[in-house]
C-alpha positions in Angstrom: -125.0 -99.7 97.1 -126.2 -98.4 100.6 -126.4 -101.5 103.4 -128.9 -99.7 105.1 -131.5 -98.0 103.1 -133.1 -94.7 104.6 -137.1 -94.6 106.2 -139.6 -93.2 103.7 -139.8 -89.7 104.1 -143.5 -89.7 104.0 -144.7 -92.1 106.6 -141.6 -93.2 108.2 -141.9 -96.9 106.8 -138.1 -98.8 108.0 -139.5 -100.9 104.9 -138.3 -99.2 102.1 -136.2 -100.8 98.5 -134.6 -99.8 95.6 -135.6 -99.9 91.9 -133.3 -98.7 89.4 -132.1 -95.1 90.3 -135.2 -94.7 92.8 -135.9 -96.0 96.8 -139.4 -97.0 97.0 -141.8 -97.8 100.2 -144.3 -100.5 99.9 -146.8 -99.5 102.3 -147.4 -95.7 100.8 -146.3 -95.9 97.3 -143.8 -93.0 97.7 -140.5 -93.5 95.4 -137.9 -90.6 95.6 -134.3 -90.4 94.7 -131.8 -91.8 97.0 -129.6 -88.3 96.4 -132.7 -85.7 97.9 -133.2 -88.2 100.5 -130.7 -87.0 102.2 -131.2 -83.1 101.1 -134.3 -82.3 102.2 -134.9 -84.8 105.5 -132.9 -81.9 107.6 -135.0 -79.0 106.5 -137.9 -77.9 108.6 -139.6 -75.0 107.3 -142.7 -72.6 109.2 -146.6 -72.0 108.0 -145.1 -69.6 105.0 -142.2 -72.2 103.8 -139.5 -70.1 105.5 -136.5 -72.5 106.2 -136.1 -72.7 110.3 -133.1 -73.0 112.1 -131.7 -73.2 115.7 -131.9 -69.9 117.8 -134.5 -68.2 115.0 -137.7 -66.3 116.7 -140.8 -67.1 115.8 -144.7 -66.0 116.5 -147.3 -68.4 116.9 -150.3 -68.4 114.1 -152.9 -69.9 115.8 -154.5 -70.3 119.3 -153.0 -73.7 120.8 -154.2 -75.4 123.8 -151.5 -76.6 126.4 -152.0 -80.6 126.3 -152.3 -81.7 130.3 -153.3 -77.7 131.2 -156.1 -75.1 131.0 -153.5 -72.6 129.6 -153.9 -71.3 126.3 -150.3 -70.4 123.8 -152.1 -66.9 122.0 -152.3 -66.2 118.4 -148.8 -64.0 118.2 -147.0 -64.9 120.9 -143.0 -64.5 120.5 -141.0 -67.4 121.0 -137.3 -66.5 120.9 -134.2 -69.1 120.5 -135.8 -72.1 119.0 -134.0 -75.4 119.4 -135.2 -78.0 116.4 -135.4 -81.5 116.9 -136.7 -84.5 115.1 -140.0 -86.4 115.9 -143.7 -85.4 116.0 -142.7 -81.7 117.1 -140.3 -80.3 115.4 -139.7 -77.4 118.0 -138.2 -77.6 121.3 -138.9 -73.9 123.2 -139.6 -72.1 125.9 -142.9 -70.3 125.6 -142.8 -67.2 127.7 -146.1 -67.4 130.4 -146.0 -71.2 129.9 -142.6 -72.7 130.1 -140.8 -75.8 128.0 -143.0 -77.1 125.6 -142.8 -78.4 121.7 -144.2 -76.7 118.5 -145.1 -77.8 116.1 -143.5 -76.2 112.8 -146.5 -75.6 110.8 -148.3 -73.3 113.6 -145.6 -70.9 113.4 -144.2 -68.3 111.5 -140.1 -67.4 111.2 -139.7 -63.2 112.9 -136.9 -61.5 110.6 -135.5 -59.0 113.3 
């Protein structure tokens, strides 16, 4: 047995037990298998379900305002060399015309060059 039990993958709960061959979280209800727990937490995939990965290009699929700024991140822009990280945005870049910022996955699509 596992001291430390993982978070729920669905809202993050630190709260999380074990029932027979499942981990359950009280406060959502989810129960998944302790073995795709740790599968599937590293994979972040785009709008489509293309699996992402670190230096992939990417276009964005929707108009997204810049938090803090008037600017504007346009409906196909290219982002090239995506960095992924974990947390709200899964998408460290650098957005050419804007600078640093963080995507998130689900507003872009993977480029196959």
């Amino acid at each position: 047995m596992m001291d430390t039990l993982p978070p729920c993958p669905n809202c993050a709960s630190a709260y999380t037990y074990e029932v027979d061959a499942l981990l359950t979280c009280p406060e959502c209800g989810h129960e998944w298998s302790a073995q795709a727990a740790g599968d599937d937490a590293e994979v972040i995939r785009d709008a489509v379900g293309n699996i992402l990965a670190d230096g992939d290009t990417v276009t964005v699929i929707k108009d997204l305002k810049v938090k803090g700024s008037s600017s504007v991140v346009k409906v196909g822009t290219k982002v090239r060399g995506i960095r992924l990280v974990s947390g709200d945005h899964d998408i460290d870049c650098k957005v050419p015309g804007i600078g640093q910022m963080g995507l998130k996955s689900q507003f872009v699509k993977k480029v196959n060059e």
